[in-house]
C-alpha positions in Angstrom: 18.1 19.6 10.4 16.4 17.1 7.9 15.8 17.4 4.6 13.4 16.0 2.5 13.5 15.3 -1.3 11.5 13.2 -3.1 11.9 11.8 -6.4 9.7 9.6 -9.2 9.8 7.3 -12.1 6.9 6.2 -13.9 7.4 2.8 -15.5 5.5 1.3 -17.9 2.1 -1.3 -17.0 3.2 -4.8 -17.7 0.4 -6.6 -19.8 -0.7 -10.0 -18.7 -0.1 -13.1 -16.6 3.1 -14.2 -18.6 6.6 -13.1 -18.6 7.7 -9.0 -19.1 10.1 -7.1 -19.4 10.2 -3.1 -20.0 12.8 -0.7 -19.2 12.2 3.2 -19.3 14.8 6.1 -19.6 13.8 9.1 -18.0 15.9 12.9 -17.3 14.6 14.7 -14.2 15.8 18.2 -12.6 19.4 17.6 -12.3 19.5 19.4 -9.0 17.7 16.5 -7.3 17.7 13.2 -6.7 17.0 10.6 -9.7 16.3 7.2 -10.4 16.7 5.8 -13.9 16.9 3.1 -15.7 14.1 1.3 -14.1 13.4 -2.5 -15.4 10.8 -4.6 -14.3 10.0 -7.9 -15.2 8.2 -10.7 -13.2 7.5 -14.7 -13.1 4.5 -16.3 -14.8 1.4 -15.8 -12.3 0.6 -19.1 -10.3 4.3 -20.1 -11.6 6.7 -21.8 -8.6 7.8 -19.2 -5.8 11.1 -18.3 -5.3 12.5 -17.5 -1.6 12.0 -14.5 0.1 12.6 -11.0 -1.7 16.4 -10.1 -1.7 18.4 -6.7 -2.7 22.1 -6.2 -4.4 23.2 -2.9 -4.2 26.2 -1.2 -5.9 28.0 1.9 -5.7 29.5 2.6 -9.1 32.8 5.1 -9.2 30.6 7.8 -10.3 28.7 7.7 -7.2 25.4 6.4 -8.8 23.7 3.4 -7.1 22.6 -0.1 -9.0 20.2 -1.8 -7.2 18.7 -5.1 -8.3 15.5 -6.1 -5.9 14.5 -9.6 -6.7 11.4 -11.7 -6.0 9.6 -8.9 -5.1 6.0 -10.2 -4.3 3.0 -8.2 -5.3 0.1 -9.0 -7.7 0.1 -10.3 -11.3 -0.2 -7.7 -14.5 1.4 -4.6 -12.7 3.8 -2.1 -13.4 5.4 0.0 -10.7 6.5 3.9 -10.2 9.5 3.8 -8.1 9.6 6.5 -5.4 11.7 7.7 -2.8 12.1 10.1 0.5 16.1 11.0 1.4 15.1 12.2 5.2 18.8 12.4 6.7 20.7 9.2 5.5 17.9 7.1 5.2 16.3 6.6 1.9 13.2 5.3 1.8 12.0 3.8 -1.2 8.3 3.0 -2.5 7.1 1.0 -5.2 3.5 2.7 -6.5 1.6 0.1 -8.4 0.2 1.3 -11.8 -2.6 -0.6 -13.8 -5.4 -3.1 -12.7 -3.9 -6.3 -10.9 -4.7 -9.8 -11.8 -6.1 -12.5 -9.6 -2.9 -14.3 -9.2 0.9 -13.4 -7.7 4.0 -13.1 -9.6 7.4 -12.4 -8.2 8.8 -9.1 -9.7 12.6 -8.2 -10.3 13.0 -4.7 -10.2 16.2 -3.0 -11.5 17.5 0.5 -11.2 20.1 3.2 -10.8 20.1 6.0 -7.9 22.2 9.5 -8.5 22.4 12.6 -7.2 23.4 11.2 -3.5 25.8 13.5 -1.7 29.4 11.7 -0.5 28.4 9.9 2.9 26.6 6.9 4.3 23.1 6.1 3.8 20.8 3.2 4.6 18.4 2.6 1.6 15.1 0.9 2.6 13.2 -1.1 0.2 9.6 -2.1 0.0 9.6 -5.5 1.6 11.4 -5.2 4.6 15.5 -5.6 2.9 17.9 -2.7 4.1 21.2 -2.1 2.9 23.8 0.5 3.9 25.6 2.5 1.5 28.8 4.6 1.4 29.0 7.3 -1.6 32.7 8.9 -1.5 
């Protein structure tokens, strides 16, 4: 049978064209799923590219999940709500864009922590296109 959970973080709208960073602290229902410590910051609009996006994921001993998604393309002067679906062992994970974009791109980094994951494997999938698998003992 699958199951279905989904989870939510609001983070804060980044101001501007120029260099941001914001982090946000939030406590949900500890029965579910959470993500915390969410901290976004991005690359001067029209500023030089970097290559493709590109996720590190680590499994702490406490069984939480530190993932770091860098150069993240999306437009300039947003913040992001980070979102997920657990259906089976593949979590799904959505970036919601908050506030009104600018006319330019920046690259985003987005960092964040994942708990609540039972013991098993799970392939997380990230906005983008990256996968990686997990293994929560």
């Amino acid at each position: 049978m699958k199951s279905m959970v989904f989870f939510t973080l609001p983070f804060v709208t980044l101001l501007g064209c120029g260099e941001d960073d914001k982090s946000d602290d939030s406590s949900h229902d500890e029965s579910a799923i959470e993500i915390t410590n969410v901290d976004v910051s991005s690359t001067p609009c029209d500023g030089e590219m970097p290559p493709a996006d590109s996720v590190e994921v680590t499994v702490e001993s406490s069984g939480a999940v530190s993932v770091t998604h860098s150069n993240y393309e999306d437009s300039s002067c947003l913040g992001f709500e980070v979102e997920g679906a657990l259906i089976g062992s593949t979590l799904t994970l959505s970036y919601i864009e908050t506030g009104e974009p600018c006319d330019c791109t920046s690259m985003y980094s987005l960092r964040y922590d994942i708990t609540g994951l039972a013991s098993g494997s799970y392939e997380l999938s990230f906005p983008g296109g990256p996968s990686e698998q997990v293994s929560i003992d």
